[in-house]
Biopython code that builds the backbone (N, CA, C, O; Angstrom):
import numpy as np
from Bio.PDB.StructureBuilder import StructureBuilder

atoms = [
    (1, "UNK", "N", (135.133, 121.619, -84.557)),
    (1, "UNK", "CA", (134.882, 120.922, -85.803)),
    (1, "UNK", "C", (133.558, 121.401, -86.352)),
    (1, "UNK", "O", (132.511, 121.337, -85.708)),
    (2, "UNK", "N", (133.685, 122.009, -87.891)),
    (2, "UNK", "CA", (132.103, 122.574, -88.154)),
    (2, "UNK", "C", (131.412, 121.286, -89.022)),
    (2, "UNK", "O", (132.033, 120.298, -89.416)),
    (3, "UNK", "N", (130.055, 121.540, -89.204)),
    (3, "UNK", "CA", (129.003, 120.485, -89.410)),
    (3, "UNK", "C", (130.050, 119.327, -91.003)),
    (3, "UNK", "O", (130.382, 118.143, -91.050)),
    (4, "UNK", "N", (130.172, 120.208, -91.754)),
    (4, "UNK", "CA", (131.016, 120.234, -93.366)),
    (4, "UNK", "C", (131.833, 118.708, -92.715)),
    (4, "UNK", "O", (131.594, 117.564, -93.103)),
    (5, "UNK", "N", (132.792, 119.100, -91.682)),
    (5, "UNK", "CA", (133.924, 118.240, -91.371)),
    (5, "UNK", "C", (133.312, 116.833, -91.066)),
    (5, "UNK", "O", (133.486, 115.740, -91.606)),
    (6, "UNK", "N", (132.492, 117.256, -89.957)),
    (6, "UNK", "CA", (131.747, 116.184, -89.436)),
    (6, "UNK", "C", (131.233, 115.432, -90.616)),
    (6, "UNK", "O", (131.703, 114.303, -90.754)),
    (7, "UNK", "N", (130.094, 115.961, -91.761)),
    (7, "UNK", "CA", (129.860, 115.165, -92.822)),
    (7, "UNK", "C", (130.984, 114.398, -93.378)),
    (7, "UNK", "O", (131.075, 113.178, -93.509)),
    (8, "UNK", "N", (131.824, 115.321, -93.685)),
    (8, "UNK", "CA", (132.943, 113.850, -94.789)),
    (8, "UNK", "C", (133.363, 113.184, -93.783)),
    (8, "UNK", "O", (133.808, 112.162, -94.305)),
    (9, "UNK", "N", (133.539, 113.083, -92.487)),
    (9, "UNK", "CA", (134.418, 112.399, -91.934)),
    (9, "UNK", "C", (133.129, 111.021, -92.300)),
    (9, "UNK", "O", (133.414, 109.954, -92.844)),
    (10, "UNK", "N", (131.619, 111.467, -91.790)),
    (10, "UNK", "CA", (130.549, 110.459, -91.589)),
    (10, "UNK", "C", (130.975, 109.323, -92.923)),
    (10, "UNK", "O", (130.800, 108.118, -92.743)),
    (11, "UNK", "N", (131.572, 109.877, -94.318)),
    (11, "UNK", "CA", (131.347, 109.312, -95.435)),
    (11, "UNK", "C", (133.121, 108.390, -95.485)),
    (11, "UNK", "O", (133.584, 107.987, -96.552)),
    (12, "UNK", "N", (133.478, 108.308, -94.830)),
    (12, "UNK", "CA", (134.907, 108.289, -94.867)),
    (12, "UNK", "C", (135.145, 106.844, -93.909)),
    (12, "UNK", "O", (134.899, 106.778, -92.704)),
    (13, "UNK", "N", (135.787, 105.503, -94.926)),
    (13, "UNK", "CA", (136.580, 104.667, -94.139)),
    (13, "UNK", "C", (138.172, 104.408, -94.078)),
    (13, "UNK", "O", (139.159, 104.658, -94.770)),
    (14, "UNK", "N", (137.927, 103.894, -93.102)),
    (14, "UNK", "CA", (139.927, 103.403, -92.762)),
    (14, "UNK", "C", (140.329, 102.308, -93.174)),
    (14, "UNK", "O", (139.706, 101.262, -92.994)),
    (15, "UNK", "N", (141.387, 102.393, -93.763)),
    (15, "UNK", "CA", (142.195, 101.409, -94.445)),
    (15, "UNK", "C", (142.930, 100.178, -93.141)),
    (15, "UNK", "O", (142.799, 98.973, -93.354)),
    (16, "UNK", "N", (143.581, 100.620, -92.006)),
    (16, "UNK", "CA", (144.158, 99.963, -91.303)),
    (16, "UNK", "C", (144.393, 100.759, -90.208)),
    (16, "UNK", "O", (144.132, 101.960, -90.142)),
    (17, "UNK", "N", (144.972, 99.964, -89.204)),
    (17, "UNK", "CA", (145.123, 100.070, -87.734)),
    (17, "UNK", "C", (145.842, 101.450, -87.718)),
    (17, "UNK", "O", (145.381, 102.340, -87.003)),
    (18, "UNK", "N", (146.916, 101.658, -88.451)),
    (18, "UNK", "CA", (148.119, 103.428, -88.485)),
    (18, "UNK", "C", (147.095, 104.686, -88.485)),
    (18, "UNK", "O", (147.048, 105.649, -87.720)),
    (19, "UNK", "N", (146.116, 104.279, -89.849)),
    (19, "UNK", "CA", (145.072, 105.170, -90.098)),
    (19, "UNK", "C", (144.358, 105.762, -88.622)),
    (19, "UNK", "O", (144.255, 106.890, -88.138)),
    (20, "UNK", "N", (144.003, 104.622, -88.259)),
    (20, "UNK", "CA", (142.989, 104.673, -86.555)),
    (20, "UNK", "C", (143.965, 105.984, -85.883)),
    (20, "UNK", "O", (143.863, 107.210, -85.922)),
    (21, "UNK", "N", (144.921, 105.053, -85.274)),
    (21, "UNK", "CA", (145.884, 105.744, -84.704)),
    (21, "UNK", "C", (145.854, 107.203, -84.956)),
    (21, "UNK", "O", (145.560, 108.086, -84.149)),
    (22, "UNK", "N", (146.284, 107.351, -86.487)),
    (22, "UNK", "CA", (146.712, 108.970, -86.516)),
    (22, "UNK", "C", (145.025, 109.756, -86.711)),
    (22, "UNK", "O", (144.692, 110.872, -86.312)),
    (23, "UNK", "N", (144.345, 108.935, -87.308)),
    (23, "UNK", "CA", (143.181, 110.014, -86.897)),
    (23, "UNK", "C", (142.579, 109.970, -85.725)),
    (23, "UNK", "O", (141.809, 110.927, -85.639)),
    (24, "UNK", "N", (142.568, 109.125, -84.522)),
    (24, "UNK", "CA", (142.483, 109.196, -82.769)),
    (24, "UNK", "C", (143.146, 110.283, -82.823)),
    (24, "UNK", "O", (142.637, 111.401, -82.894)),
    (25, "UNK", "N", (144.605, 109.979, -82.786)),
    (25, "UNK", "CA", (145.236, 111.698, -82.121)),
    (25, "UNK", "C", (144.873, 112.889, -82.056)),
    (25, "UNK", "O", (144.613, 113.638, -81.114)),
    (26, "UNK", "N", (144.882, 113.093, -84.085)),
    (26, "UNK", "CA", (144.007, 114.401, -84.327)),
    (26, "UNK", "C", (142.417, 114.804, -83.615)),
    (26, "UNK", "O", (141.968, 115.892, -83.253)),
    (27, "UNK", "N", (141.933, 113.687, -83.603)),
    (27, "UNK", "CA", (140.253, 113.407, -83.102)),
    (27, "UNK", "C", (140.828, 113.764, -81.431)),
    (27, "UNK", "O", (140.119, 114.625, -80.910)),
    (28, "UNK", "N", (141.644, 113.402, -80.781)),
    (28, "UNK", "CA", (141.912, 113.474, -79.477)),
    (28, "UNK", "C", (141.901, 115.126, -79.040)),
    (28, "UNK", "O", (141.243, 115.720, -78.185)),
    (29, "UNK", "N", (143.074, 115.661, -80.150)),
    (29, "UNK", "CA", (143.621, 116.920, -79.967)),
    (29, "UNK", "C", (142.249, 118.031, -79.943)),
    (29, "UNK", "O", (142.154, 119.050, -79.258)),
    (30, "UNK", "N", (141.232, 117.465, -80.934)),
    (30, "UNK", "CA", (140.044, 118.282, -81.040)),
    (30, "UNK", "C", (139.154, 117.982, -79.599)),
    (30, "UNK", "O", (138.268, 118.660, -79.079)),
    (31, "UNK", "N", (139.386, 117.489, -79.439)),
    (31, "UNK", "CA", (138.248, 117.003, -78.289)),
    (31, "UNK", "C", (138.927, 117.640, -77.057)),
    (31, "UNK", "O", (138.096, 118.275, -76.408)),
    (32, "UNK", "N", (139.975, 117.672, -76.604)),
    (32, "UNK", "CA", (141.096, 118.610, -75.810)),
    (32, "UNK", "C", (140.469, 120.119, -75.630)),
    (32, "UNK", "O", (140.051, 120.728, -74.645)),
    (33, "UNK", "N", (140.615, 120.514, -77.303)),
    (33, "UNK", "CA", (140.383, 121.747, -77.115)),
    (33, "UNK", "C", (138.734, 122.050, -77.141)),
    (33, "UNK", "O", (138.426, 123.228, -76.960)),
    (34, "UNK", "N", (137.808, 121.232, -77.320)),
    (34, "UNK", "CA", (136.356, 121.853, -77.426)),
    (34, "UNK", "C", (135.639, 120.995, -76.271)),
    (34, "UNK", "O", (134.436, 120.760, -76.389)),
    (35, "UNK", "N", (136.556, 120.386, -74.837)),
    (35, "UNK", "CA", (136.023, 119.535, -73.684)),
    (35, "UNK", "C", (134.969, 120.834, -72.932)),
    (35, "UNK", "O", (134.440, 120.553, -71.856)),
    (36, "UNK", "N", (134.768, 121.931, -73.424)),
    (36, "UNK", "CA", (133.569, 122.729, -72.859)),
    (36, "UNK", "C", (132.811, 123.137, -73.216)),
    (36, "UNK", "O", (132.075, 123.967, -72.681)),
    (37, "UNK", "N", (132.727, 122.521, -74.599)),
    (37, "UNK", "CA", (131.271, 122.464, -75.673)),
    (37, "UNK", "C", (130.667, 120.936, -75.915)),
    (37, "UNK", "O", (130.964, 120.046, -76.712)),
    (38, "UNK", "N", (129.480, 121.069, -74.640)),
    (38, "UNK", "CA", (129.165, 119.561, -74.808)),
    (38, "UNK", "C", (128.937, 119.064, -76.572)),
    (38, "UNK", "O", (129.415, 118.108, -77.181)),
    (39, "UNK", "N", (128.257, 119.868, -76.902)),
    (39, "UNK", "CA", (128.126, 119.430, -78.455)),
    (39, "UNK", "C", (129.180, 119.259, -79.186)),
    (39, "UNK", "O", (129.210, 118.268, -79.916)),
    (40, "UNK", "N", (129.823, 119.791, -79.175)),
    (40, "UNK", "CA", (131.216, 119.890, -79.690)),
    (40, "UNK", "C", (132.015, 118.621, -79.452)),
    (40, "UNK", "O", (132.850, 118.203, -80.255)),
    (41, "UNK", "N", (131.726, 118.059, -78.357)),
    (41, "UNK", "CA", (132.935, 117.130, -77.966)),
    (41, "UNK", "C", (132.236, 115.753, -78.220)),
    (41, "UNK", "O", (132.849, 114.756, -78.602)),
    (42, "UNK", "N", (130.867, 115.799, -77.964)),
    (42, "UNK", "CA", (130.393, 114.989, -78.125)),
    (42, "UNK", "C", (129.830, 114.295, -79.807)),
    (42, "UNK", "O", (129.359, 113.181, -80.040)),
    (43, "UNK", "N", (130.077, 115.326, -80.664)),
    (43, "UNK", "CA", (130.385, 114.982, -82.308)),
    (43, "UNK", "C", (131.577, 114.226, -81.964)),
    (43, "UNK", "O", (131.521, 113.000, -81.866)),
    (44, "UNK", "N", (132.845, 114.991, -81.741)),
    (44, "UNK", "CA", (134.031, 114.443, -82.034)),
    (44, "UNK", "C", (133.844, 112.854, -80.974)),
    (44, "UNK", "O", (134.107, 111.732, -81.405)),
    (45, "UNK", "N", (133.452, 113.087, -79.878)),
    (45, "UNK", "CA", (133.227, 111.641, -79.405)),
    (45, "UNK", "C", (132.575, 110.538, -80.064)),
    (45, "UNK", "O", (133.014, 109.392, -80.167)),
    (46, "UNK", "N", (131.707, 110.902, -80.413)),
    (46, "UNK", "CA", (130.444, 110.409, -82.386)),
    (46, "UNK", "C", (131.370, 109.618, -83.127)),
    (46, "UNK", "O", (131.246, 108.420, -83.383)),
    (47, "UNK", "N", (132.507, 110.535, -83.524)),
    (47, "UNK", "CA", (133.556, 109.883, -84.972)),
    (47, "UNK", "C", (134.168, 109.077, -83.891)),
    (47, "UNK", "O", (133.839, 107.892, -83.844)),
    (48, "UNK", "N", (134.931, 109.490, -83.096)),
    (48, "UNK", "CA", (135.818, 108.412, -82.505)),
    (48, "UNK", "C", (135.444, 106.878, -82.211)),
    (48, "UNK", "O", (136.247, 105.958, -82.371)),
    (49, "UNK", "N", (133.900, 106.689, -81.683)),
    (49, "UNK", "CA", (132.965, 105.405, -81.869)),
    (49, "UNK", "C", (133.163, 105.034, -83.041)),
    (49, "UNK", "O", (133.866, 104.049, -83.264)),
    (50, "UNK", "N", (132.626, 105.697, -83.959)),
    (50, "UNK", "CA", (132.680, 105.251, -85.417)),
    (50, "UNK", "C", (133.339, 104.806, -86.308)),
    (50, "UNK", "O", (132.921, 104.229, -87.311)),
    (51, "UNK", "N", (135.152, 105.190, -85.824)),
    (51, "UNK", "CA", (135.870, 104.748, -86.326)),
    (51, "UNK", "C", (137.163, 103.732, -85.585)),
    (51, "UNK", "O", (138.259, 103.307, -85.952)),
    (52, "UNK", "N", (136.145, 103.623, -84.101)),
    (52, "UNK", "CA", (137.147, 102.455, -83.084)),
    (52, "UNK", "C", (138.086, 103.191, -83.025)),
    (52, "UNK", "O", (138.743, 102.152, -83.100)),
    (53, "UNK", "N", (138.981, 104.125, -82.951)),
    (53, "UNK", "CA", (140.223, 104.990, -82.732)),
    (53, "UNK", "C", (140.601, 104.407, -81.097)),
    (53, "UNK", "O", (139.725, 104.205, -80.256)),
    (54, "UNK", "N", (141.823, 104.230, -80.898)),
    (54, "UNK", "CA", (142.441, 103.665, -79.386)),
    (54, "UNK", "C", (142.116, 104.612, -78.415)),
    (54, "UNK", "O", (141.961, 104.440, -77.206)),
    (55, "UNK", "N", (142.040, 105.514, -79.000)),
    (55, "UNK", "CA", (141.868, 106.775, -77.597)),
    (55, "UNK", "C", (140.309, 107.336, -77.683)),
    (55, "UNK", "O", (140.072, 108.543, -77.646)),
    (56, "UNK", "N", (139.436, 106.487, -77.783)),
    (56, "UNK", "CA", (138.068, 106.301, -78.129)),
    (56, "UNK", "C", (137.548, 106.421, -76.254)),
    (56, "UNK", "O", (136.657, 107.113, -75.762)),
    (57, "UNK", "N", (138.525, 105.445, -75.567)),
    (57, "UNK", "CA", (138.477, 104.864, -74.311)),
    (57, "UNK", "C", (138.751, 106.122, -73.355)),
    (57, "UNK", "O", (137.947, 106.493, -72.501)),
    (58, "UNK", "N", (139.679, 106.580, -73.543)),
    (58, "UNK", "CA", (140.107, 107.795, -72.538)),
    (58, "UNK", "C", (139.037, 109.187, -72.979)),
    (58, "UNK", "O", (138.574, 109.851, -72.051)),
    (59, "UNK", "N", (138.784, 109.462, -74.042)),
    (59, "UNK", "CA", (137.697, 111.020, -74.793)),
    (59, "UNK", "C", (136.307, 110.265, -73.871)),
    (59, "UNK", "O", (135.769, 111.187, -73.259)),
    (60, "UNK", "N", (135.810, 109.358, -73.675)),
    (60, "UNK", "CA", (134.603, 108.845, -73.127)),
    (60, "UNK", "C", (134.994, 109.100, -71.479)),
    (60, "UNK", "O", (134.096, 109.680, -70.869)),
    (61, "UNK", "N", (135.630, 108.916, -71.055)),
    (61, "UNK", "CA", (136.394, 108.491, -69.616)),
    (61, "UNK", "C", (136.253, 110.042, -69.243)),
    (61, "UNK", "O", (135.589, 110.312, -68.242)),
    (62, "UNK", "N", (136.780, 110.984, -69.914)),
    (62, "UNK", "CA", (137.063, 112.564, -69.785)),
    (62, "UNK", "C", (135.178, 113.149, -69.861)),
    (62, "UNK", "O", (134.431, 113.821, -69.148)),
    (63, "UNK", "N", (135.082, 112.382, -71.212)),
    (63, "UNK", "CA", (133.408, 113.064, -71.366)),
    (63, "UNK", "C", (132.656, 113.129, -70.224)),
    (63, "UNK", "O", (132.061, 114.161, -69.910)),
    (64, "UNK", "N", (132.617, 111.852, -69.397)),
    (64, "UNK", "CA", (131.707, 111.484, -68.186)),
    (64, "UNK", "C", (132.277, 112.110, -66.971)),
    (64, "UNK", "O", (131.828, 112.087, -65.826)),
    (65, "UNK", "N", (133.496, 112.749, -67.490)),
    (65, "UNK", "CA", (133.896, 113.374, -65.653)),
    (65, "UNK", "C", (133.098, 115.073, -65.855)),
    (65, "UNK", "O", (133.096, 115.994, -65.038)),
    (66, "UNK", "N", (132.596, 115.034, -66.975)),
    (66, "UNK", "CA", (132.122, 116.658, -67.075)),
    (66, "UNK", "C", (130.455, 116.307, -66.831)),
    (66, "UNK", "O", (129.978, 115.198, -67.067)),
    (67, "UNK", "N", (129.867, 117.179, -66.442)),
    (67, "UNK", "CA", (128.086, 117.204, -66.266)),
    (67, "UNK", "C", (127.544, 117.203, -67.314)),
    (67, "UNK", "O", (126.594, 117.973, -67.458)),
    (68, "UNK", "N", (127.875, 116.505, -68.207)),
    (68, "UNK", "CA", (126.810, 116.061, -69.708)),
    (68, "UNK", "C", (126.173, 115.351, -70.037)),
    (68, "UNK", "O", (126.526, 114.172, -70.014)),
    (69, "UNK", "N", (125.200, 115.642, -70.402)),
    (69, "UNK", "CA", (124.513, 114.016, -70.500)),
    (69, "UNK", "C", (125.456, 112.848, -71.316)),
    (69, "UNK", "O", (126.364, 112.766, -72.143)),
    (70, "UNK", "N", (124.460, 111.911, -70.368)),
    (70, "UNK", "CA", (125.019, 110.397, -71.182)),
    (70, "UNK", "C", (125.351, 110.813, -72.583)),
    (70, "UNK", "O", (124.600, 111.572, -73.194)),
    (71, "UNK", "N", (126.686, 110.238, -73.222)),
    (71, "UNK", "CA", (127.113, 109.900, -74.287)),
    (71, "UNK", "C", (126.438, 108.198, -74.966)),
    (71, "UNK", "O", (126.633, 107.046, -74.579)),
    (72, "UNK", "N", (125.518, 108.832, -76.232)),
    (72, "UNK", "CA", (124.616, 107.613, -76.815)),
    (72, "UNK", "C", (125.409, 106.809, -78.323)),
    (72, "UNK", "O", (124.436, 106.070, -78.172)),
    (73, "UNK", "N", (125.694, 106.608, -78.778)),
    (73, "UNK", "CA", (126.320, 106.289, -79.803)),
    (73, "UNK", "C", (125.385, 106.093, -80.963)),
    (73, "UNK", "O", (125.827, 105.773, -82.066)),
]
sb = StructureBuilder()
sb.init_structure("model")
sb.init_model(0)
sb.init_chain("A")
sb.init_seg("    ")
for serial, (resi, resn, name, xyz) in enumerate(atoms, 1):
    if name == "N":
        sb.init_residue(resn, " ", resi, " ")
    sb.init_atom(name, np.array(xyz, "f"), 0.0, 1.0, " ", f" {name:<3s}", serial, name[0])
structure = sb.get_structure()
């Protein structure tokens, strides 16, 4: 995810619970593929706080099994 994305997402709210959902997934799928760029994962871990997404719980759970520092919100 480059800095650009990260900004609008920062400016960006959710309408309802479906919304969460389908942007967790996508937010999930990114975090999947960039789990070996602490920075990287740890933005996308950033939005997922930010926007309560269900799979907020498991991207944190995964974050802490890797040698990164504490995740701060």
């Amino acid at each position: 995810m480059n800095a650009n994305l990260i900004q609008r997402f920062c400016n960006t709210t959710l309408s309802n619970d479906k919304t969460k959902h389908l942007l967790g997934k996508c937010l999930r799928k990114a975090f999947d593929e960039s789990i070996s760029d602490a920075l990287e994962s740890e933005n996308i871990l950033g939005l997922a706080w930010k926007f309560q997404v269900p799979q907020f719980d498991e991207m944190f759970e995964d974050h802490q099994n890797h040698d990164y520092p504490p995740f701060e919100c």
